[in-house]
C-alpha positions in Angstrom: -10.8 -14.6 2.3 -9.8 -17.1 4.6 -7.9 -19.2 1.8 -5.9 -16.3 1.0 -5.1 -15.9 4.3 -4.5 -19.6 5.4 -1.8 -19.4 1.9 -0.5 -15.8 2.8 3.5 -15.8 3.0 5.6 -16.6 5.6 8.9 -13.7 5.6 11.4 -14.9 7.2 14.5 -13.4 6.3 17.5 -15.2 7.0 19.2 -12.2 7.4 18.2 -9.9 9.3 20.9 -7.2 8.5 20.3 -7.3 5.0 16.7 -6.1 5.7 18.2 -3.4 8.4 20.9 -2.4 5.7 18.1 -2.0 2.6 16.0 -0.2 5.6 18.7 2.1 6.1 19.7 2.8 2.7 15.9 4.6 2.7 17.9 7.6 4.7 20.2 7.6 1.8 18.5 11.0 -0.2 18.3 12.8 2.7 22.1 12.4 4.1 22.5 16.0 4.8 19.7 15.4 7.5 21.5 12.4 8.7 24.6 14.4 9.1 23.2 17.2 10.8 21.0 15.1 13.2 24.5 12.2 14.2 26.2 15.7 14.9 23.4 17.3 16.9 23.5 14.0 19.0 27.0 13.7 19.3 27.1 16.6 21.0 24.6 16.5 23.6 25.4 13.2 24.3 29.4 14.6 24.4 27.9 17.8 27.1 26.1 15.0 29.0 29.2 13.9 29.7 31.2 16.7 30.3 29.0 18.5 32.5 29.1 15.5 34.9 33.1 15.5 34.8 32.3 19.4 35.7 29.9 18.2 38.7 33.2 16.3 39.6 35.4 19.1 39.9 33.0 21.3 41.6 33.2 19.1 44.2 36.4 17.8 44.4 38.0 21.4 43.3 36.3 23.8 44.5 33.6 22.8 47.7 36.0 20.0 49.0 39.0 22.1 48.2 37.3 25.3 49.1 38.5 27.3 46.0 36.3 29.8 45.0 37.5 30.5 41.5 37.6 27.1 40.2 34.1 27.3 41.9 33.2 30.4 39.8 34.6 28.9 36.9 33.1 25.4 36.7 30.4 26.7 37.4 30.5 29.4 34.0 31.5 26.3 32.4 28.6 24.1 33.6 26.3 27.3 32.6 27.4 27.2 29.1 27.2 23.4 28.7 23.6 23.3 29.4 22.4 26.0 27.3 24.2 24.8 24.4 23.2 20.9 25.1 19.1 22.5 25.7 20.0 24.3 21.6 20.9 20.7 20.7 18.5 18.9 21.8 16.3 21.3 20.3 18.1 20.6 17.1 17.7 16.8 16.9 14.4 16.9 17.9 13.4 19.2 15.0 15.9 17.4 12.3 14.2 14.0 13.9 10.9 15.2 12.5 11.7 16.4 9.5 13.7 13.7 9.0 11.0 11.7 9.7 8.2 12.8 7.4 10.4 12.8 4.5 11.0 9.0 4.9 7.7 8.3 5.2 6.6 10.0 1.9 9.7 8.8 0.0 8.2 5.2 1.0 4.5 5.7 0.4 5.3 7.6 -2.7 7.3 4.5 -3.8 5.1 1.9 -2.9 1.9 4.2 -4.8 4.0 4.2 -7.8 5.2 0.5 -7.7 1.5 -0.7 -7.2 0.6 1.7 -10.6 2.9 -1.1 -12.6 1.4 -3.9 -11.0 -0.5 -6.2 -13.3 -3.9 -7.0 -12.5 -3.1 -10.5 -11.8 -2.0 -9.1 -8.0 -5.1 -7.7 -7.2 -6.7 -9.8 -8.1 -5.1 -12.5 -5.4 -3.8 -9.5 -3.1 -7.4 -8.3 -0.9 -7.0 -4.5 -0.4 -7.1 -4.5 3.7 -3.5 -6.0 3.1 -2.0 -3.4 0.7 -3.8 -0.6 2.8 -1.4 -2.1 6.1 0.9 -2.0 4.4 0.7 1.0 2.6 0.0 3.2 6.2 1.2 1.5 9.6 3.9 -0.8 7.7 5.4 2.7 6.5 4.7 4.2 10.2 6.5 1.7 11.9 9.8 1.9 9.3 9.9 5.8 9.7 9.5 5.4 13.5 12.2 2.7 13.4 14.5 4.9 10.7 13.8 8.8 13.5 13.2 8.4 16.6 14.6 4.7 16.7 17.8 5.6 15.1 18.2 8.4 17.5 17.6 6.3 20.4 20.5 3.8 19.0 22.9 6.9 18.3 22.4 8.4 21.6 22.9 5.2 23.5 26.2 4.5 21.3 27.9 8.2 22.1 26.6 7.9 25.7 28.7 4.4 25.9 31.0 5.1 23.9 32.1 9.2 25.7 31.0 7.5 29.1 33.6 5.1 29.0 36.1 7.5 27.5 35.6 9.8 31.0 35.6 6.4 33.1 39.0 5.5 31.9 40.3 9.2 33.0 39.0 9.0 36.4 39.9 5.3 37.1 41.2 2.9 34.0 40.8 -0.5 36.5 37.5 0.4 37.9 36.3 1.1 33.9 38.1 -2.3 32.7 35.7 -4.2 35.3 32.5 -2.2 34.1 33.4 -3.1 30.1 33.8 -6.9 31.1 30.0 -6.7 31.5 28.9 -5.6 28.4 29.6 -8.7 26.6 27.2 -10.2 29.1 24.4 -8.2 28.4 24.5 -8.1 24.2 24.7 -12.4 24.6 21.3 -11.7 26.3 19.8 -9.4 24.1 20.9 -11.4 21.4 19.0 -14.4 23.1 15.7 -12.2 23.3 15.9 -11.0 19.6 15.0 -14.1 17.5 12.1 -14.8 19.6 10.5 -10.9 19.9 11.0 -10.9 16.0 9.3 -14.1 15.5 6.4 -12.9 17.6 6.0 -9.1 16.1 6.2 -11.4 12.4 2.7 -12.7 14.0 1.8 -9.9 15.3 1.9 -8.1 11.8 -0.3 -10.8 9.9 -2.7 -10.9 12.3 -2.9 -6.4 12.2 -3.2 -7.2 8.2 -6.1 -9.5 8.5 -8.0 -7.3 10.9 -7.1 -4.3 8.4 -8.5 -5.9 5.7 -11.2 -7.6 7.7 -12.2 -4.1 8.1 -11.8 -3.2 4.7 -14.3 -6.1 3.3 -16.9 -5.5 6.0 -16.8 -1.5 5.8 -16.6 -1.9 1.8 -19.7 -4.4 1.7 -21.5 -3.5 4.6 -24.8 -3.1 2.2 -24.5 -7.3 1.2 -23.4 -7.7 5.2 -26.9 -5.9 6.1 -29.2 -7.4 3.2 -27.7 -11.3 4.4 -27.6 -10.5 7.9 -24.2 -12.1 8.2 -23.1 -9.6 11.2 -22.9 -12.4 13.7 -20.8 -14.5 11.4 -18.1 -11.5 10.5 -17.9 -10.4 14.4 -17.1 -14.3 14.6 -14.7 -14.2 11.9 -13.4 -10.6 13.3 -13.4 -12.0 17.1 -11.1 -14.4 16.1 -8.7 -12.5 14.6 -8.6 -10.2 16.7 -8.0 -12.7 19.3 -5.3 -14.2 17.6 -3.6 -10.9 17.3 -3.9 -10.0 21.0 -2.2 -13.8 22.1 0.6 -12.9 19.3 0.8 -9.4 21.3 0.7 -10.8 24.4 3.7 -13.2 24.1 6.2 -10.5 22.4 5.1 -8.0 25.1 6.0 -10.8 28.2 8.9 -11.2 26.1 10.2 -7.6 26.0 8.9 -7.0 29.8 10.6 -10.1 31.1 14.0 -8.8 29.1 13.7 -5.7 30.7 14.4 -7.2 34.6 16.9 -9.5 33.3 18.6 -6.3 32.2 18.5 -4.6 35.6 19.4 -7.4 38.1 22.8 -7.7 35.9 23.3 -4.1 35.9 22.2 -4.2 39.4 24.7 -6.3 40.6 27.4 -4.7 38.4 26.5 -1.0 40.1 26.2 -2.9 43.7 30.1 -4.3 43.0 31.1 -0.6 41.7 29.9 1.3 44.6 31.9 -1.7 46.7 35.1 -0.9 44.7 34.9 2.8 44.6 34.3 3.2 48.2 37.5 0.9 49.1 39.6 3.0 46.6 38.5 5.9 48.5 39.0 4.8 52.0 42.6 4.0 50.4 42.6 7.3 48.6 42.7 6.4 45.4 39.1 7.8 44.7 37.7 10.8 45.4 33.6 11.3 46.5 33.5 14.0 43.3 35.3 10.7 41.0 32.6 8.2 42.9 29.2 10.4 42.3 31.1 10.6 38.6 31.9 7.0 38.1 28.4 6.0 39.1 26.7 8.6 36.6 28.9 7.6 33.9 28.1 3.7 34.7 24.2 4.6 34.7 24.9 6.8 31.3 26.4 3.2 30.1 23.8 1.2 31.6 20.5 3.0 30.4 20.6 2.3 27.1 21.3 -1.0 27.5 18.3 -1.2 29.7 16.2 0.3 27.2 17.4 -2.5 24.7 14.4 -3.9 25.6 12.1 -1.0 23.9 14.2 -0.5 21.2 14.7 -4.3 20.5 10.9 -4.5 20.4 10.3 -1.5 18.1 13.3 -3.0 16.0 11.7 -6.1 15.0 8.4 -5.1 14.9 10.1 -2.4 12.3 11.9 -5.1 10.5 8.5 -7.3 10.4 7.1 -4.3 8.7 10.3 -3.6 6.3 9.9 -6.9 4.7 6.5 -6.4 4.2 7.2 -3.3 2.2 9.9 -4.9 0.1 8.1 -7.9 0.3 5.6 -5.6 -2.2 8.2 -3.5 -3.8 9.8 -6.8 -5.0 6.7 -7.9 -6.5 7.4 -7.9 -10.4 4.3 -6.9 -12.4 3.8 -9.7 -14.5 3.1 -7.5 -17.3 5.4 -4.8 -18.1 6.9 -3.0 -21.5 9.4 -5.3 -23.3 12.7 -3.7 -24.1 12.8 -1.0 -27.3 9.0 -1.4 -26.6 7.3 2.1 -28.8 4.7 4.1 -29.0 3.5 4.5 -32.8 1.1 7.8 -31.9 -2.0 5.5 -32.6 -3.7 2.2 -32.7 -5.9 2.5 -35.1 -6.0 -0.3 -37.8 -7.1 -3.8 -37.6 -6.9 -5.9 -34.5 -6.3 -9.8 -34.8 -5.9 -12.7 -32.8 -4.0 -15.7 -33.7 -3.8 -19.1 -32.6 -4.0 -17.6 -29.0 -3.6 -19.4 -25.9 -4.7 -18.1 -22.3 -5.7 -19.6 -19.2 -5.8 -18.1 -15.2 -5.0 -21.8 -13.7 -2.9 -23.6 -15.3 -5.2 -26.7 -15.3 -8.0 -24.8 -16.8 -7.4 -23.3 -20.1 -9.9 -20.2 -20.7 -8.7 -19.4 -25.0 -7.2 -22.4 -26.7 -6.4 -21.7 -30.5 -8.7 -18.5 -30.4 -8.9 -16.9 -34.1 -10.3 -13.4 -34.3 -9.7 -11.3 -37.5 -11.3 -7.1 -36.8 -11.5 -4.5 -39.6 -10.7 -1.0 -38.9 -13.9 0.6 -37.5 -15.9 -2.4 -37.4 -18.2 -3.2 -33.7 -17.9 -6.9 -32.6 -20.3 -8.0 -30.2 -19.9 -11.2 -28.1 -22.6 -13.1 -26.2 -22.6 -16.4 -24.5 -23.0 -17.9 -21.2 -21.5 -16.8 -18.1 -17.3 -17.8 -17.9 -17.2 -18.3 -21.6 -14.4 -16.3 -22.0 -16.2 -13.1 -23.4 -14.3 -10.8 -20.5 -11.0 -13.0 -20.9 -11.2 -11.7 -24.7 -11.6 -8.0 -24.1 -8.6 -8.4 -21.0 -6.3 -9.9 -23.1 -7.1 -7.0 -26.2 -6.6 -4.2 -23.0 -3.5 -5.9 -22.0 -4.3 -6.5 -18.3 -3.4 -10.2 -19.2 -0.8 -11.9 -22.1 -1.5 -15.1 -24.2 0.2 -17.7 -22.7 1.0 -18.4 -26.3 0.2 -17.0 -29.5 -0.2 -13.4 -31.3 -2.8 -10.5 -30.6 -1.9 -7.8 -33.3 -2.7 -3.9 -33.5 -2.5 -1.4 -36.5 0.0 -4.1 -37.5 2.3 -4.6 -34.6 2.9 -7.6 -32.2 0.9 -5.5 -29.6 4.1 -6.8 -27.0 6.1 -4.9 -28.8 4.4 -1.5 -28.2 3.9 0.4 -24.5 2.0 -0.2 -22.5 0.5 3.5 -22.1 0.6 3.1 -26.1 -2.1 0.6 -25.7 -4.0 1.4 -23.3 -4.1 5.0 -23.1 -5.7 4.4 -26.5 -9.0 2.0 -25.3 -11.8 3.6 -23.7 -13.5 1.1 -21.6 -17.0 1.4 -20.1 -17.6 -1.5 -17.4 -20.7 -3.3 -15.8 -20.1 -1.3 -12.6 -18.6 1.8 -13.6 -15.9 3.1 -10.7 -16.2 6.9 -10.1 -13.5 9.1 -7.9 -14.3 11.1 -5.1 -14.5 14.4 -6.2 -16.8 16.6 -8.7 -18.7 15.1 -11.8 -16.8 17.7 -14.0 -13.6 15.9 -12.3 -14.6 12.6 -13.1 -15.4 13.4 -16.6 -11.8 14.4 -17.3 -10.3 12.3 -15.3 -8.8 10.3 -18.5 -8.1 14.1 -20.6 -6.7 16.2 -17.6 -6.1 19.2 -20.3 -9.8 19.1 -21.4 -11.8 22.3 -21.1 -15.0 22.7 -19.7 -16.9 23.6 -23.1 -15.3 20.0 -23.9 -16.3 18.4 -20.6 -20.0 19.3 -21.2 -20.3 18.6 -25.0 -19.2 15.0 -23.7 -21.7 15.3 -21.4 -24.0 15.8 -24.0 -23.5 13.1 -26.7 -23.7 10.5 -24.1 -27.0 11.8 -22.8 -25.6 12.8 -19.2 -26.1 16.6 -19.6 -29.2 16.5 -18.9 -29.0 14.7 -15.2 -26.0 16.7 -14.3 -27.6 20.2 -14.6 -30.5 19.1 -12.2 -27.9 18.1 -9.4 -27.4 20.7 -6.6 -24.4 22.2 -8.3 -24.4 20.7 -11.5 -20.7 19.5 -12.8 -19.2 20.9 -9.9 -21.3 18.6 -7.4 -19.7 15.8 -5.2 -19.9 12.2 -6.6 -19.5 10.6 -2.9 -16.8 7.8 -3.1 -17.0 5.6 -5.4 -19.9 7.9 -7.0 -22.6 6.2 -4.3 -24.6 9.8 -4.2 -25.5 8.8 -8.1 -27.7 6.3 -9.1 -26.1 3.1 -11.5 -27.6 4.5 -14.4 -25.9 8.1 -14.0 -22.7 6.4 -12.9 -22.6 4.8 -16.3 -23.8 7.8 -18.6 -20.9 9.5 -16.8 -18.4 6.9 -17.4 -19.4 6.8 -21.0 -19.1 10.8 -21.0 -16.0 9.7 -19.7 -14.7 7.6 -22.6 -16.3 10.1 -24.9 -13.9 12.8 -23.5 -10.9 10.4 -24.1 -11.5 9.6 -27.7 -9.8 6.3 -28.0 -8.9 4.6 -30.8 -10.4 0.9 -29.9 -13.9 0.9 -27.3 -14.6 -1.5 -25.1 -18.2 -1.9 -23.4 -18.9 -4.6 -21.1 -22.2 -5.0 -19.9 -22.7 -1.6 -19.1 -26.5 -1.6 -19.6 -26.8 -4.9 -17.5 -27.7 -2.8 -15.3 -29.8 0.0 -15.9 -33.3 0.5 -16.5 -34.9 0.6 -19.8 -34.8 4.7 -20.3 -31.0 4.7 -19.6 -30.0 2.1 -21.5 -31.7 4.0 -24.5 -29.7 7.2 -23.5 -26.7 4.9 -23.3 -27.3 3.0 -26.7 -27.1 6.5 -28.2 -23.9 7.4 -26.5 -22.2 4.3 -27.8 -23.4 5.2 -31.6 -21.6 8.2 -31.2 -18.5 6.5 -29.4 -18.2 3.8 -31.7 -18.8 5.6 -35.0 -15.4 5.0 -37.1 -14.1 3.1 -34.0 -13.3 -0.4 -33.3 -15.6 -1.4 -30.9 -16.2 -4.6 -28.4 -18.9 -4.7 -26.9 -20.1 -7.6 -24.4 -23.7 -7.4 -23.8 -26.0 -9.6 -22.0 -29.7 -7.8 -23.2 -29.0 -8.6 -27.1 -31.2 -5.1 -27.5 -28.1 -3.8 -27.4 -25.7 -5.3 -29.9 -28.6 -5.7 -32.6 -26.6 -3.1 -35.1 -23.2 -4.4 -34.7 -21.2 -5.5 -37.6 -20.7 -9.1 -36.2 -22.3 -11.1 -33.3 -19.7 -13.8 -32.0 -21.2 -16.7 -29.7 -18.7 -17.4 -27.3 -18.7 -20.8 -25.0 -15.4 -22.5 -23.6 -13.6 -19.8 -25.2 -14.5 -21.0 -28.4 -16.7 -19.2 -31.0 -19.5 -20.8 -31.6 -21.5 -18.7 -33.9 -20.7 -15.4 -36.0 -22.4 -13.5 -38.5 -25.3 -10.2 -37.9 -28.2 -10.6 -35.9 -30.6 -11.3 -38.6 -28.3 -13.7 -40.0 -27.8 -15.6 -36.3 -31.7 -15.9 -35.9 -31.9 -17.5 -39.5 -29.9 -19.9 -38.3 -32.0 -20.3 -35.6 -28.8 -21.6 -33.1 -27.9 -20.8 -29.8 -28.2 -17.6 -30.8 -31.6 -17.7 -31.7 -32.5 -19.6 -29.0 -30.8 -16.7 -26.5 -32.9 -13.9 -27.9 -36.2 -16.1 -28.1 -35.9 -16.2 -24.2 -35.1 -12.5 -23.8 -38.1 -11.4 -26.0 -40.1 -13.8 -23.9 -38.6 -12.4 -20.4 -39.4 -8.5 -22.0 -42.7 -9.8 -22.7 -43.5 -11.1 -19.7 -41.9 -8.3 -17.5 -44.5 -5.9 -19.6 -47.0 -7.6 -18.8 -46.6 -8.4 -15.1 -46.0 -4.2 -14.7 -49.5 -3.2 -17.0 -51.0 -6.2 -14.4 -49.7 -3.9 -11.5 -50.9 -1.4 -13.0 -54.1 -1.9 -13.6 -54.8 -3.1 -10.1 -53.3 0.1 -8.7 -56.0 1.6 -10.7 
């Protein structure tokens, strides 16, 4: 874990408004919203203003002046303005949320399907604690950034921008004098940006490596228990955690020191207004209405400067978590369907390999000039030690990898010239430890032939020799699996996978190592399940108990990615080769497993 960590990317855009732009164009789909919620703004922040020009006249006009129509109206007016600004706030509110929801499932949605075309080579460097931060409080922050972060921005904008407009009517100097300072206060926010965003960057690698800290220790907590490593991972966690809270620290003093620098200047700034405006009016040129105006309108200006310092910390904590996203959504599956690539209905026919080439690491080849000729309907076992290359075969006939160089050939085809789903829609595969969905047994079963019946589900069932099981459970095929099937022993995860491939009916069917392990019973059950499976099928099967490959058409010896032996099992043990050798050991592990349990036995007795 650490390595990947240590190695994890550094994102630092260069331009920032490139990632704000491509963050904004997520709003695109759902412009009517936009519209309706910029309009809804502009007009409350339009009434903010015009209902403090109407405080004005009600006190220059009307309890100065003593008039008690322009009293009566204003204050009609002011009525009005209020109950229409409450409807509009009411408006962007709602609109806001709306808004915001849809963004967020537009970008979870998108970053589901992206990691669906992903090869396998990504998650297999990529731990899932980082994809899950990415795929939940990444997306927060960006909807945040792109609803109520966006409406914070607009607001301030139309506050400044009709503030200054009703400043200029009551006094164009005074309003020159309070524009000169703006300039003033965007050179310091600009100041404070690089370094808050630098900061929340930290902040958002240290939240992915508790995240998947979490994920690692909450996924394995049975291997945490049964090596009593909780001391070490609360070190490990400690530490991160620690890390994350200095990273916080620093971008908080940051945004709170930013924050006082922000008042003193528009401190001073109100301090010389007041100054100004009272020597206008003790020459008349300002009335106490225009003042109390002048300094609302200045304050409408000045707040959302002040609150730069919020928004300018959600902002690049946003964009921290915006390049994360695209940082993913850029990621190009290194496997993907070449152009004109086709679907010919089936992939039945022979499968070949030639002169194939494959490695993981560049500096250490896996397949170098591997051969492999399959008839139609013909099983292929492969044995051999551990890292041989026995899996690296069976990924590269799935398509989860490509040959670095060289030709693997289906029913006839380059198989990079066919789909993707062509290929692998068509392979059932049964694994060592067999991954079941939360949900039912019945929906597991069918998870691969969503159109199945249930007549179909249960003769599946049957041939694989699950049936059986599954009718004793509390509610039979509609019972809960748990996730990741953990309320079912290994043995019933596997039958139900196989009832699983059954269901599919694939053309080409792949085992590996499913009975590795299981006990003795189930792999009996399961033996006869892959009779059934495999009968007119091509089938590879990887196997470490050679109990279980005994009838297949040909046995291949694989070491160092090389074949080292081939022919049936009777013909391998005449040989009396590596082969040979493997199964003498087995039958003498069996052997002396039997009779260590008949030993136990009889002493029970």
């Amino acid at each position: 874990m650490s390595n990947y960590y240590d190695d994890e990317e550094e994102l630092k855009t260069q331009d920032n408004l490139k990632t704000i732009r491509r963050t904004l164009a997520q709003t695109r789909p759902h412009w009517r919203w936009i519209v309706g919620f910029l309009v809804t703004i502009a007009i409350v922040s339009v009434l903010d203003s015009v209902y403090t020009y109407l405080r004005k006249e009600i006190v220059d006009q009307a309890i100065l002046a003593g008039s008690q129509a322009v009293f009566r109206q204003a204050l009609i007016a002011y009525a009005a303005t209020v109950l229409v600004q409450a409807l509009g706030v009411f408006g962007f509110i709602y609109l806001t949320g709306i808004l915001g929801q849809r963004i967020l499932y537009d970008l979870r949605q998108a970053m589901f399907n992206h990691l669906q075309e992903l090869s396998f080579a990504y998650f297999n460097r990529t731990p899932v604690g980082w994809i899950m931060a990415r795929v939940t409080s990444d997306t927060e922050r960006v909807s945040n950034l792109l609803t109520w972060g966006l409406l914070d921005i607009t607001w301030g904008v139309f506050n400044i921008a009709t503030s200054a407009f009703f400043m200029f009517i009551i006094n164009w100097r005074l309003a020159l004098i309070v524009l000169t300072i703006l300039p003033i206060l965007l050179v310091v926010a600009a100041q404070f940006q690089k370094r808050i965003l630098a900061e929340y960057r930290r902040v958002r690698r240290f939240n992915s490596k508790i995240v998947g800290a979490y994920n690692e220790n909450i996924t394995g907590v049975r291997v945490v228990k049964a090596l009593c490593r909780e001391k070490e991972n609360l070190r490990e966690f400690s530490q991160f955690s620690g890390d994350m809270y200095r990273a916080s620290y620093h971008a908080a003093w940051l945004s709170a020191l930013f924050l006082p620098v922000v008042q003193m200047i528009t401190a001073l700034a109100l301090g010389s207004i007041i100054w100004y405006s009272g020597r206008q009016a003790q020459w008349g040129g300002m009335t106490i209405g225009s003042i109390q105006a002048f300094v609302s309108y200045l304050t409408f200006i000045m707040w959302p400067i002040q609150d730069l310092a919020r928004v300018y910390a959600e902002l690049q904590h946003a964009v921290a978590s915006a390049e994360r996203i695209f940082s993913l959504l850029d990621t190009v599956p290194s496997i993907s369907d070449r152009p004109g690539a086709m679907d010919p209905g089936t992939v039945r026919g022979d499968v070949s390999f030639e002169h194939v080439y494959f490695d993981y690491d560049p500096d250490t080849p896996v397949l170098a000039d591997f051969n492999l000729q399959v008839k139609q309907g013909e099983t292929i076992a492969l044995v051999g030690p551990t890292g041989g290359g026995k899996s690296t075969i069976v990924n590269l006939l799935c398509r989860f990898y490509e040959p670095r160089k060289g030709v693997i050939r289906m029913a006839e085809h380059d198989y990079t010239e066919l789909s993707l789903h062509a290929i692998q829609s068509r392979i059932g595969i049964v694994l060592q430890t067999p991954h079941l969905f939360s949900g039912t047994v019945r929906e597991n079963i069918r998870y691969g032939r969503l159109e199945a019946t249930d007549e179909q589900v249960e003769e599946a069932a049957r041939v694989a020799g699950a049936h059986d099981f599954i009718v004793k459970l509390g509610k039979g095929y509609d019972s809960g699996v748990g996730e990741g099937g953990q309320l079912l022993s290994v043995g019933q995860k596997q039958l139900i996978s196989l009832a699983r491939a059954l269901l599919a009916q694939p053309d080409i069917f792949v085992m590996d190592e499913a009975t590795s392990s299981v006990d003795t019973l189930t792999e009996a059950l399961i033996q006869k399940g892959m009779e059934a499976l495999m009968e007119g099928r091509t089938s590879f099967v990887i196997a470490h108990r050679l109990s279980t490959i005994k009838r297949a058409g040909r046995i291949l010896f694989i070491d160092d990615g090389r074949i080292v032996e081939m022919g049936s099992h009777a013909e391998l043990l005449r040989t009396r080769g590596r082969y040979y050798r493997l199964y003498v050991q087995q039958f003498r592990q069996e052997l002396q497993r039997e009779q260590e349990l008949y030993e136990m036995g009889a002493a029970a007795s």
